[in-house]
TIKE-399844 format. One line per 10 residues: their letters; for each residue y, z, x of C-alpha. Coordinates in pm, 1 decimal, always signed. Each point is the difference from the previous one (the first is absolute). Last residue first. Example, Ala and Ser with C-alpha at 12.3 -4.5 7.8 and 13.67 -1.06 7.14 Angstrom:
SA) -106.0,+714.0,+1367.0 | -344.0,+66.0,-137.0
***
This chain:
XXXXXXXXXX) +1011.4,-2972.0,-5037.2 | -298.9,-230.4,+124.6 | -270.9,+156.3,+246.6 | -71.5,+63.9,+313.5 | -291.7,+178.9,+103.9 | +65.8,+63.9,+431.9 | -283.6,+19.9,+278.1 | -29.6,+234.9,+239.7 | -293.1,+21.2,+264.6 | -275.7,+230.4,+125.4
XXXXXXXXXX) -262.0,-13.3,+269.8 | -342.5,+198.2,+20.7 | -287.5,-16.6,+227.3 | -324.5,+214.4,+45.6 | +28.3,+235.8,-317.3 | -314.1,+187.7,-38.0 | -296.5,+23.8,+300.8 | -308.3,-30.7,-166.5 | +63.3,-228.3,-317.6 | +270.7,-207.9,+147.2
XXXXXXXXXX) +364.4,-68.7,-91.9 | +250.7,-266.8,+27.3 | +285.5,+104.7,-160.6 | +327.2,-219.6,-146.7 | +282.3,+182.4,-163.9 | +259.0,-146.5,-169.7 | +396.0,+177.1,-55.6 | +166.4,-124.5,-298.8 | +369.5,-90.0,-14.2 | +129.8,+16.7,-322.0
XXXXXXXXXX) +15.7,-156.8,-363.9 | -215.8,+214.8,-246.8 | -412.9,-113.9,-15.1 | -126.2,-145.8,-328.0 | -261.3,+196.9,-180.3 | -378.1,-111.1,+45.0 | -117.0,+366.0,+28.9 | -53.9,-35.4,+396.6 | +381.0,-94.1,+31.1 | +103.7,-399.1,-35.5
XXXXXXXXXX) +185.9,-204.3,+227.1 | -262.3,-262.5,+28.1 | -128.9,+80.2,+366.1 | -248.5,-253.5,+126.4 | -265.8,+23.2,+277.4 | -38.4,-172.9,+287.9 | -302.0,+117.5,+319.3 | -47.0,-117.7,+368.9 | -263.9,+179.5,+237.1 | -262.0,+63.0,-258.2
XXXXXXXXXX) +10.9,+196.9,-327.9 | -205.7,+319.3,-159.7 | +208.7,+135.3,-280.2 | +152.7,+395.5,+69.1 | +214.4,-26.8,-304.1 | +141.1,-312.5,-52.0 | +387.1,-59.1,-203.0 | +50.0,+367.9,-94.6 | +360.7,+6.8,-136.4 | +300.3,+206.1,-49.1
XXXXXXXXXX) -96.7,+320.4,+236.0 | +239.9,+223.5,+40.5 | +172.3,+58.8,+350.8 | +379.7,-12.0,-137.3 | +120.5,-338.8,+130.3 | -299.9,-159.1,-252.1 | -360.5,-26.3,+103.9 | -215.1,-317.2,+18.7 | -398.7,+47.1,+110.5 | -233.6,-238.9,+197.0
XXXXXXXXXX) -341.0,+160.6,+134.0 | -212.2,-249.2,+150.6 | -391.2,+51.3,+162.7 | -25.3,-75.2,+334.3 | -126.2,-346.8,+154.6 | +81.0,-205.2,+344.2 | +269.4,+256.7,+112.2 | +316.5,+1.3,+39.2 | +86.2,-111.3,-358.0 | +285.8,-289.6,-100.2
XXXXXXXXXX) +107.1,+98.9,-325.4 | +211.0,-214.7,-201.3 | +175.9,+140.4,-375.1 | +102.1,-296.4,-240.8 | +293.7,+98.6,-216.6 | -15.6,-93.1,-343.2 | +288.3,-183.2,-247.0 | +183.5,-131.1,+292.6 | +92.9,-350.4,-276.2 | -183.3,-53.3,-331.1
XXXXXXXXXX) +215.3,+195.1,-232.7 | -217.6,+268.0,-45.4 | +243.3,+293.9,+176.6 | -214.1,+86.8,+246.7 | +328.4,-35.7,+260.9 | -166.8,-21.3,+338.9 | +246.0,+147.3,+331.8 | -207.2,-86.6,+203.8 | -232.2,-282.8,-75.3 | -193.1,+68.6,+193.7
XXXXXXXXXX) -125.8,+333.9,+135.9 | -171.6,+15.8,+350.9 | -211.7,+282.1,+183.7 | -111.5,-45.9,+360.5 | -300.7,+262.9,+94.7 | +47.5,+36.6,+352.1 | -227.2,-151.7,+349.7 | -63.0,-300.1,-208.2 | -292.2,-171.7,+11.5 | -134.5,-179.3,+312.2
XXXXXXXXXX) -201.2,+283.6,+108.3 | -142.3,-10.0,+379.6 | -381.8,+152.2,+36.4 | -68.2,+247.8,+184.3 | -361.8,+121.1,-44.0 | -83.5,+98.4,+371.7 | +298.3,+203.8,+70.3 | +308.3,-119.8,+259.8 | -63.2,+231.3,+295.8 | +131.5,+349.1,+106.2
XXXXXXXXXX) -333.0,+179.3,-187.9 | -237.8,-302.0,-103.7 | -264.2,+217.1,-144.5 | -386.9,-67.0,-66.3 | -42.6,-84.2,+385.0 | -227.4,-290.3,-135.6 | +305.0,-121.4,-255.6 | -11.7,-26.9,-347.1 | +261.5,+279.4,-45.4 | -38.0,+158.0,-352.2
XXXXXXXXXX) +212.1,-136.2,-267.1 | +358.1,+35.5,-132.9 | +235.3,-183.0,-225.4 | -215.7,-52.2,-291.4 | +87.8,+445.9,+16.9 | +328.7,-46.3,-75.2 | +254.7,+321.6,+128.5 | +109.0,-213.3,+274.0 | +167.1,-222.0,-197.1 | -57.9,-382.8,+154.6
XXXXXXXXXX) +187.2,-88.1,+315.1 | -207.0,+196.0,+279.5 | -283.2,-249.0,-113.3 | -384.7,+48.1,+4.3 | +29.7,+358.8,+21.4 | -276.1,+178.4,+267.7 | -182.1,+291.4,-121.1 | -184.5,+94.4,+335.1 | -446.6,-64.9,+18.1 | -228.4,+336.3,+7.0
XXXXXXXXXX) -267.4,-229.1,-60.8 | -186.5,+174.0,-250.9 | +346.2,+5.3,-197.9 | -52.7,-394.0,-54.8 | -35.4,+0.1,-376.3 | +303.3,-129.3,-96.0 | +267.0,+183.6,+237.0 | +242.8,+56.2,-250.3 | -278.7,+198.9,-207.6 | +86.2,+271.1,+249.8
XXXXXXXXXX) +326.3,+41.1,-176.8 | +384.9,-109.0,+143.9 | +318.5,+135.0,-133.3 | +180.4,-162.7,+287.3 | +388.5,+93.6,-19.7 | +299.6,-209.2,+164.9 | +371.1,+89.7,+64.3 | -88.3,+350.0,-145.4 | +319.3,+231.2,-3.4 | +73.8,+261.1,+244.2
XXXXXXXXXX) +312.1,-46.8,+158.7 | -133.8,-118.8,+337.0 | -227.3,-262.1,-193.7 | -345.5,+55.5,-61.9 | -279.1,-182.8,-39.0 | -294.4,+146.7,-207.6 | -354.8,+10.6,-32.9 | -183.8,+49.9,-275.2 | -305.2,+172.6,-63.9 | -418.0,-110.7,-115.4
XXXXXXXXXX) -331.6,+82.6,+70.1 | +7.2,+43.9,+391.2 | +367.7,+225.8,-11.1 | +223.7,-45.3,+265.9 | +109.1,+288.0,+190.6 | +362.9,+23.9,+99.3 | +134.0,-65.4,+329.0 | +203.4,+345.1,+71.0 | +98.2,-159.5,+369.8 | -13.9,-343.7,+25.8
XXXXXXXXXX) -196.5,-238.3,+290.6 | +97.9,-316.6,+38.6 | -183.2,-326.6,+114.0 | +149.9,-349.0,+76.7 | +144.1,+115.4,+406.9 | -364.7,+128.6,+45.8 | -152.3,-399.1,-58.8 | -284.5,-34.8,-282.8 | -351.2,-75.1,+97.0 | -182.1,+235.1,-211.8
XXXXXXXXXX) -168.1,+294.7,-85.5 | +88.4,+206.6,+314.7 | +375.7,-85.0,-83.0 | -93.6,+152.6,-362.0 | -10.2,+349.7,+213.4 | +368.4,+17.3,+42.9 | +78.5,+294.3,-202.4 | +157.3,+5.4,-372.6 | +63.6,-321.6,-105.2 | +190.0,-296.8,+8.9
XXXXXXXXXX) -32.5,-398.7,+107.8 | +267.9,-223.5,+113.1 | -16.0,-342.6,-166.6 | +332.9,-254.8,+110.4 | +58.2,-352.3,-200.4 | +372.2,+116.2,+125.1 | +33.6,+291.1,+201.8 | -86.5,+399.5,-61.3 | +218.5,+196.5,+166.3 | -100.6,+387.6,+42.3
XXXXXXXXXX) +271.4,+242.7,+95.9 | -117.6,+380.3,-87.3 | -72.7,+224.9,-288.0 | -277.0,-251.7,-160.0 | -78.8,+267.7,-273.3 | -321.4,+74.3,-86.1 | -3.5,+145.7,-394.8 | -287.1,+202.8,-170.2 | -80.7,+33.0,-357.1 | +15.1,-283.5,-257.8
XXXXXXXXXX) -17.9,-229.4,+321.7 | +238.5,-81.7,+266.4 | +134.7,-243.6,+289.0 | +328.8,+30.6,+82.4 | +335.4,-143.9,+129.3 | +285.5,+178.5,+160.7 | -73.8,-267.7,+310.6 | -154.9,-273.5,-85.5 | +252.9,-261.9,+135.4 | -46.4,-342.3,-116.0
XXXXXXXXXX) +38.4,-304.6,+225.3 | +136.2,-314.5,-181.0 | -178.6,-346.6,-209.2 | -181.2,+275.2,-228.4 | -413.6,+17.5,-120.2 | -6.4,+360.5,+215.9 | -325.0,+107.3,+6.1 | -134.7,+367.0,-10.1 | -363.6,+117.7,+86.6 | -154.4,+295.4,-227.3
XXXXXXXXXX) -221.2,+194.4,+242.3 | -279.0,+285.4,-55.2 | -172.4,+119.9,+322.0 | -358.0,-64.0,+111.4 | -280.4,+193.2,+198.9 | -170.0,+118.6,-378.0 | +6.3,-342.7,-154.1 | +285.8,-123.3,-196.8 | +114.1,-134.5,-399.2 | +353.3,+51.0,-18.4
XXXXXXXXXX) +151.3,-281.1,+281.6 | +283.3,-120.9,-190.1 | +122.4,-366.5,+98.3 | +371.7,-185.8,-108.3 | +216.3,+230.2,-53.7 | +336.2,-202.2,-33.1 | +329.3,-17.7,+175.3 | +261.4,-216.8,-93.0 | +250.6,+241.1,-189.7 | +362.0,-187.2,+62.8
XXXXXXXXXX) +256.2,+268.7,+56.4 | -147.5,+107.7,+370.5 | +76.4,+366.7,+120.2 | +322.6,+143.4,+204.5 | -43.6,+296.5,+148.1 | +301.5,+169.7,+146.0 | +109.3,+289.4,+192.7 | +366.4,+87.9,+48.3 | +153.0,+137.1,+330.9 | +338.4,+126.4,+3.2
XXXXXXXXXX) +278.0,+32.3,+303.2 | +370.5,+129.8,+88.5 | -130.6,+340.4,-36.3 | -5.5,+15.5,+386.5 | +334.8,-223.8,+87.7 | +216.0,+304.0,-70.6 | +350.0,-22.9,+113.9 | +79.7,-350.3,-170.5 | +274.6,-142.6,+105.0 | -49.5,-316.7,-222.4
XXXXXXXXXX) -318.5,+33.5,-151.9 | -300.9,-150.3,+107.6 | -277.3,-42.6,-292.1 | -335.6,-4.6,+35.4 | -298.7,-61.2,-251.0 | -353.2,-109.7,+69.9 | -240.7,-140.2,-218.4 | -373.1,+35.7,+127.9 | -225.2,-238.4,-186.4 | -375.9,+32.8,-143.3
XXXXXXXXXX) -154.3,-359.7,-150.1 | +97.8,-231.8,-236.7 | +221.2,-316.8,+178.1 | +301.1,-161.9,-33.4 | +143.6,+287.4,-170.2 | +353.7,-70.2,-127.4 | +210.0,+315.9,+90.1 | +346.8,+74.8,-191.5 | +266.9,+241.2,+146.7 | +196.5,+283.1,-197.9
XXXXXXXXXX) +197.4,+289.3,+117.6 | +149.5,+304.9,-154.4 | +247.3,+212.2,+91.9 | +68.9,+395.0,+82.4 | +264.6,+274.8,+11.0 | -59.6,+342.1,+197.8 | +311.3,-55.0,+218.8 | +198.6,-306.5,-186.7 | -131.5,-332.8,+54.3 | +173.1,-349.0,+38.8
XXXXXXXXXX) -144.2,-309.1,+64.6 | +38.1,-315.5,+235.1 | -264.4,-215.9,+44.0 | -244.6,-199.2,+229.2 | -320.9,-148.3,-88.1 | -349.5,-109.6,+118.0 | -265.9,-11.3,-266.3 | -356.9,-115.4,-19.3 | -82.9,-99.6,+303.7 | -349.6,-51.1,+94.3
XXXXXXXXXX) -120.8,+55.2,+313.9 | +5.7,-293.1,+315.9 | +365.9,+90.0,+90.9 | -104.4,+376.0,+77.0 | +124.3,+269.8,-173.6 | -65.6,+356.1,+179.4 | -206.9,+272.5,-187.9 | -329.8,-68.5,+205.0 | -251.5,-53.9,-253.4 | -81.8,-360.3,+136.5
XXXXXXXXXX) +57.2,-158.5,-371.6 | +328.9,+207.1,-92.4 | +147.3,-195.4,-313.4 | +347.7,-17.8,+36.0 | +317.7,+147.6,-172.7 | +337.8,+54.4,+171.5 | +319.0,+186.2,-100.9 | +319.5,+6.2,+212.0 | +263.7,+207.7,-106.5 | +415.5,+2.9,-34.9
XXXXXXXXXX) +243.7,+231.9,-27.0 | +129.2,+261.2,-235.9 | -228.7,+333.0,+102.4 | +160.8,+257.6,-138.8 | +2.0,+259.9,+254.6 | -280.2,+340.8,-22.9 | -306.6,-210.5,+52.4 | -322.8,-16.1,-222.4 | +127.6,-339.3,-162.5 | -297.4,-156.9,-212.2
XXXXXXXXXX) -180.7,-327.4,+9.1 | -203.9,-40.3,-290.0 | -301.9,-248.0,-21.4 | -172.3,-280.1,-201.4 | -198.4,-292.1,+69.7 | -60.6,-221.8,-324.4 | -315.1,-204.5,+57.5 | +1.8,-385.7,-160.4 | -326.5,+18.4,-84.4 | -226.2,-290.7,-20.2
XXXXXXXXXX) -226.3,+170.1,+289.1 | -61.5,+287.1,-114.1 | +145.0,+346.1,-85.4 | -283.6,+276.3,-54.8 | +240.6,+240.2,-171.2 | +342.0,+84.1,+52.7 | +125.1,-358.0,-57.1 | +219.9,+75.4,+141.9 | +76.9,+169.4,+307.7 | +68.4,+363.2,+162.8
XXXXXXXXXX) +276.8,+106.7,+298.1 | +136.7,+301.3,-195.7 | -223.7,+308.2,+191.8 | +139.8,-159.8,+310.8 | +402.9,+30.2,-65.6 | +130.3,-155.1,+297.9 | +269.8,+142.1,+144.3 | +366.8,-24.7,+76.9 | +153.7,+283.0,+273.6 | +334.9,+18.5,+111.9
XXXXXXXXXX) +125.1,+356.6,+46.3 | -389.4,+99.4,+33.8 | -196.0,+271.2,-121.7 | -120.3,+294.7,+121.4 | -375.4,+26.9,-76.1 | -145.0,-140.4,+273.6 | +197.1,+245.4,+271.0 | +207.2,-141.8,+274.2 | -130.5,+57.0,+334.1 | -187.6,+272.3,+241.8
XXXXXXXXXX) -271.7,+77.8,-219.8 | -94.5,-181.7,-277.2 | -277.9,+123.6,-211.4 | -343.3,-75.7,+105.1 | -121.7,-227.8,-301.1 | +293.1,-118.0,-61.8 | +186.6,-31.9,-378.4 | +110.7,+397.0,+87.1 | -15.9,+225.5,-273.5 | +400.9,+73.7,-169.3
XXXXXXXXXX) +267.6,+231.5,+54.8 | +352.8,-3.3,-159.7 | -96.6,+40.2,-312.4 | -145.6,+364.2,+94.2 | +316.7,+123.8,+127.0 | +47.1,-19.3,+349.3 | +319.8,-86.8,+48.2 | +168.6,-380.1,+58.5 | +75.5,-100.5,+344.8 | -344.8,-148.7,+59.4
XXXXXXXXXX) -40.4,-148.8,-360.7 | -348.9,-39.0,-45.6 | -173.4,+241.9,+162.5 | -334.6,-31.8,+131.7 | -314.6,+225.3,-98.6 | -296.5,-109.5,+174.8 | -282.6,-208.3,-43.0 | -295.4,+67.1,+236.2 | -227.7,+155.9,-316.6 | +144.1,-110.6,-343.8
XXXXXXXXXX) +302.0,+170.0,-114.7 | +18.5,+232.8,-285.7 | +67.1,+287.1,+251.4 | +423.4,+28.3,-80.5 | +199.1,+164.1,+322.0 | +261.0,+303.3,-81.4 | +291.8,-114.1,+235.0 | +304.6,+228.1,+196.6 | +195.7,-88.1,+228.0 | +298.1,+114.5,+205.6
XXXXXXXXXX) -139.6,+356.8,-1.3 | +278.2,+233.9,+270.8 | -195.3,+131.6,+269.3 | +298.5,-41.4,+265.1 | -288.5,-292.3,+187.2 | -64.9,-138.4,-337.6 | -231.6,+25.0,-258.5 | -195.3,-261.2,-168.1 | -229.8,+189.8,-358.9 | -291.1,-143.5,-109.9
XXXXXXXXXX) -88.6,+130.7,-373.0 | -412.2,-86.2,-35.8 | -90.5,-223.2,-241.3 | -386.6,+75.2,-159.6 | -332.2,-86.5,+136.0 | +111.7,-180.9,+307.8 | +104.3,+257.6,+236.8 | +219.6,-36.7,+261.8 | -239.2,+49.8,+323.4 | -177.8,+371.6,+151.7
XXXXXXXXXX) +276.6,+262.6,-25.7 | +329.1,-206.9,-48.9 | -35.6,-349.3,+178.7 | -277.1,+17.1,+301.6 | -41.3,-23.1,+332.1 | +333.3,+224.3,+69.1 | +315.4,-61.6,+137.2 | +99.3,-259.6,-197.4 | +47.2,-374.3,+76.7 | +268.4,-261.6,+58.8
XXXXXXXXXX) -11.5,-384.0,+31.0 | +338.6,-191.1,-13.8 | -46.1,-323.7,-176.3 | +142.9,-354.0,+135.6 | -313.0,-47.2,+190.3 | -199.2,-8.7,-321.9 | -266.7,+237.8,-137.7 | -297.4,-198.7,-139.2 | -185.6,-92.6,+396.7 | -26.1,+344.5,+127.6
XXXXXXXXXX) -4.3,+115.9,-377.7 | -356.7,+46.0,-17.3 | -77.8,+95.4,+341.3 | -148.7,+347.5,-61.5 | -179.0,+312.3,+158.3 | +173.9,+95.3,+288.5 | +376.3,-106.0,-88.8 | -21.7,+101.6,-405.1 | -109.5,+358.8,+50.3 | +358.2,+91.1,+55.3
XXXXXXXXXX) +119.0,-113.8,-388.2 | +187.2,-283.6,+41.4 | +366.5,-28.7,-103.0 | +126.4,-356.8,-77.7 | +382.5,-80.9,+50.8 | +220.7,-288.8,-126.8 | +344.2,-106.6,+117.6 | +288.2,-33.4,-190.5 | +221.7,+135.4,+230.6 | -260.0,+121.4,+324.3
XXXXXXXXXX) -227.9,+320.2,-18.6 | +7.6,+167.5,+330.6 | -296.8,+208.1,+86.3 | -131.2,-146.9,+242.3 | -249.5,-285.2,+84.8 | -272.1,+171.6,+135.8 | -152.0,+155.1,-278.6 | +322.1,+288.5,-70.6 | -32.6,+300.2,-186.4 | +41.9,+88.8,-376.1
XXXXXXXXXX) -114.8,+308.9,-27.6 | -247.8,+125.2,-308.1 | +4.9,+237.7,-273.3 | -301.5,+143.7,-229.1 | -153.5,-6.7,-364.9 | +212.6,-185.0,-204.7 | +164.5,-250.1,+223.7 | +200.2,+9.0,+235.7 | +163.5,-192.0,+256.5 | +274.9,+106.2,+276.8
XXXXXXXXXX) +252.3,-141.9,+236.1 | +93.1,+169.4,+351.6 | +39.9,-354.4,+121.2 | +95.4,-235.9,-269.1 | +307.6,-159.4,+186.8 | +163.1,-219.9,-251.2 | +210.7,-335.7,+106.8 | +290.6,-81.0,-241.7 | +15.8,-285.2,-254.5 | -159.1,+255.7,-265.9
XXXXXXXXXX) -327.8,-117.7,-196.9 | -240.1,+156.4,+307.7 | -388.5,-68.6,-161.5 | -287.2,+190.6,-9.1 | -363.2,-28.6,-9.7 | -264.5,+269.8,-28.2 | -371.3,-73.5,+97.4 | -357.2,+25.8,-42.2 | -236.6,-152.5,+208.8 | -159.0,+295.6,+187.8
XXXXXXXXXX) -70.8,+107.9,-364.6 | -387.3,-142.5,+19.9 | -189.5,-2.0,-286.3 | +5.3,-357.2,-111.0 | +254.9,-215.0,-76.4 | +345.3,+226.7,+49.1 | +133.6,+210.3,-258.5 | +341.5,+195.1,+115.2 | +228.7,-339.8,+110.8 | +382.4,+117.1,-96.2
XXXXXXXXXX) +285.3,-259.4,+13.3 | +351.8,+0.6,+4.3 | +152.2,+335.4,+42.8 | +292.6,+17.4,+99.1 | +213.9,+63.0,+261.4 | +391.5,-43.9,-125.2 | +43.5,+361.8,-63.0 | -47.3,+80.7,+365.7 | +304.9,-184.4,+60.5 | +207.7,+204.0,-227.5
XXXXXXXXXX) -147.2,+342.1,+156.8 | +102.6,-177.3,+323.1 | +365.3,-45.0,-157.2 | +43.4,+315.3,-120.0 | -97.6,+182.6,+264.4 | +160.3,-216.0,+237.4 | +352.7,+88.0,-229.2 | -133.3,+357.9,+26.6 | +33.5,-13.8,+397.0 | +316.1,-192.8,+6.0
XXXX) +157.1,+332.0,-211.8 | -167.6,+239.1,+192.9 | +178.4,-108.2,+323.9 | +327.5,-60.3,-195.1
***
């Protein structure tokens, strides 16, 4: 009977043993230093474990398990992280990690194995207990980054592969529930899915589509409800306060499978261009995981109406001078610069940062600050670029860049532009940030005695009372040339933005090919009529249909300055 009480404590301790696992192996610390490594385990029975007498090994020696000071006792469900002897003198890393709730244990030696588990290749570690019976056994991966262990997922799963992961914590976790193992109840935000559209350069007039996926990383169904909320962070501290904007604040019930996911949708109207934080949080219902409850979205918004203009180049200098093209902004609202660049055929400076440039505002940029030596212009109007390009004496052109890479304005200027004042070393200044840029009767050399006007309004201004656009008219429309006296030509109106050009007038039908040549590059002033008759180039009548006409202002030096098309319709009787 005796023997028969003593097998059935066999049995039963050998049953107990089996329930301490392995949950967590620490073998490449930052640094050199192996002090820090560790090996944590975990008690999954409901019955108190006495590890005394208890081994570990790995592949190249064997090691007690002794007792740190808090015995040897591992608790039901109770967590345990063994030390290597070295740790106590020469550590305090996990003074302040390892929680209260953990027993501490260490082995009898100052160092696991021979000299530390290595970190080349996985080492077998083998737990032993006190009859010398194996009750674990774990080959460790090495693709993990230094000071990220190897965790196990499912605690009272076995240590296949699967079933171990690399720590998300820098540090590991000893002493409490690993990073990897998931949650009974856990919904979380999908990060990598939080985007917005437009996905390019959205501005202002956008109505911007945020998107993102919430996903359930729990083992339940989750069948309850959530709370979602949207805000623009201004302070950068991840809380909502009730002066930030609010873009959505909801509550809902949904339904998610383990692994399943949803998408979300909230509009933003930009009141403003400029560089916005978007946070995301949702709070779940019984959530058990409030740490991947969270997203943070970056956003630059940029201005939809184009108001800025270059308005002064600096190209010709002395020896002690920099180059400098100064912007203006001709718009009623602020403009943010950022994204934005300055460029020639070769080099690009991009304004990588913040710069607002205000109504009726000049702000001056270049490559160094030396032009402040030149003149009296205030520090908060100048800007210095990296990469600034380097403009040509006898002739370039200078671009402004939007963030996506196309030219918002272009100055193809030549050293003629400045009319026999290069002695003078004066700017290019434009007479009117209205007119085409690209114009050359719209530019001049400063008149002033500082021979530049940088963050000023230029010496030659002079206001325009034309028309800022080409406007393009056809009347009658639709016109019937039919010869019976009535709508038999259509009268074509140009209104020109600038005080003379020469003309170019053509009509094209809906598939691109030119119909009829009405004036071909004729010199005109600001307001011009011409007649179409309905007839092709070779006198033949044109078919019924709409007929697309095309209206170009050119100029000798610089090409096509303005252009505007309309429709107009050749009816005739059936």
């Amino acid at each position: 009977m005796k023997k028969s009480c003593a097998f059935i404590i066999l049995l039963f301790s050998i049953r107990l043993s089996a329930q301490i696992v392995f949950s967590e192996i620490m073998f490449d610390v930052p640094g050199s230093d192996y002090n820090d490594e560790f090996v944590e385990l975990y008690n999954l029975s409901s019955d108190s474990v006495d590890v005394n007498g208890w081994q570990f090994s790995d592949s190249t020696g064997t090691d007690g398990i002794v007792d740190a000071g808090m015995g040897t006792l591992l608790a039901p469900h109770q967590f345990a992280v063994l030390l290597d002897g070295s740790y106590f003198d020469h550590s305090t890393t996990y003074d302040d990690r390892i929680p209260d709730s953990a027993l501490v244990l260490q082995i009898d030696d100052n160092a696991f194995g021979a000299s530390g588990l290595a970190n080349g290749a996985g080492e077998p570690l083998l737990l032993i207990n006190s009859t010398g019976d194996t009750v674990q056994h774990y080959r460790y991966s090495t693709d993990n980054p230094p000071g990220y262990s190897d965790e196990k997922i499912i605690l009272g799963n076995g240590n296949l592969a699967s079933n171990w992961a690399n720590s998300l914590i820098l540090g590991g976790t000893p002493g409490y529930r690993n990073s990897v193992t998931p949650f009974a109840r856990d919904l979380a935000v999908d990060a990598s899915s939080f985007t917005f559209l437009p996905s390019l350069f959205p501005t202002t007039s956008d109505s911007i589509q945020l998107r993102f996926q919430i996903f359930n990383s729990g083992t339940k169904t989750f069948a309850d409800s959530i709370s979602i909320l949207l805000f623009v962070d201004d302070n950068g501290d991840s809380l909502f306060q009730n002066n930030e904007t609010l873009i959505a604040n909801k509550k809902q019930v949904i339904h998610l499978l383990p692994g399943e996911t949803q998408e979300f949708r909230a509009k933003y109207f930009p009141a403003s261009a400029g560089f916005f934080s978007i946070i995301l949080n949702i709070t779940p219902t019984g959530d058990g995981n409030p740490f991947n409850n969270t997203a943070c979205l970056s956003l630059t918004v940029y201005e939809s109406k184009m108001t800025i203009a270059i308005n002064e180049i600096k190209f010709l200098t002395d020896n002690d001078e920099a180059e400098w093209v100064e912007l203006f902004n001709r718009g009623t609202k602020p403009f943010n610069l950022l994204g934005f660049a300055i460029s020639d055929a070769k080099d690009t400076a991009c304004i990588d940062s913040t710069v607002w440039l205000q109504p009726g505002q000049f702000k001056v940029f270049s490559e160094n600050n030396t032009i402040s030596d030149s003149y009296e212009i205030d520090d908060s109007l100048w800007i210095a670029l990296k990469n600034w390009p380097n403009l040509n004496n006898d002739g370039d052109i200078v671009y402004l860049l939007n963030p996506g890479g196309g030219w918002v304005e272009q100055v193809p200027y030549q050293r003629s532009w400045l009319e026999g004042m290069e002695s003078g070393l004066p700017s290019l200044e434009r007479i009117n940030p209205n007119l085409d840029s690209r114009q050359s009767r719209n530019w001049g050399p400063c008149t002033a005695d500082s021979k530049a006007t940088p963050g000023a309004p230029n010496s030659i201004y002079a206001s325009l009372p034309l028309p800022a656009q080409m406007q393009l008219s056809c009347a009658p429309n639709p016109f019937s040339p039919d010869a019976d006296g009535r709508d038999d030509y259509v009268l074509i109106s140009i209104k020109n933005p600038v005080s003379s050009g020469r003309l170019r007038i053509k009509i094209f039908d809906i598939n691109g090919r030119t119909v009829r040549t009405l004036n071909e590059a004729g010199f005109s002033g600001s307001d011009f009529v011409t007649v179409w008759d309905g007839k092709r180039d070779d006198g033949s009548p044109a078919a019924m249909g709409i007929y697309i006409v095309l209206a170009q202002v050119l100029d000798d030096r610089n090409g096509v300055l303005n252009e505007e098309t309309t429709t107009v319709v050749l009816a005739r009787k059936m």
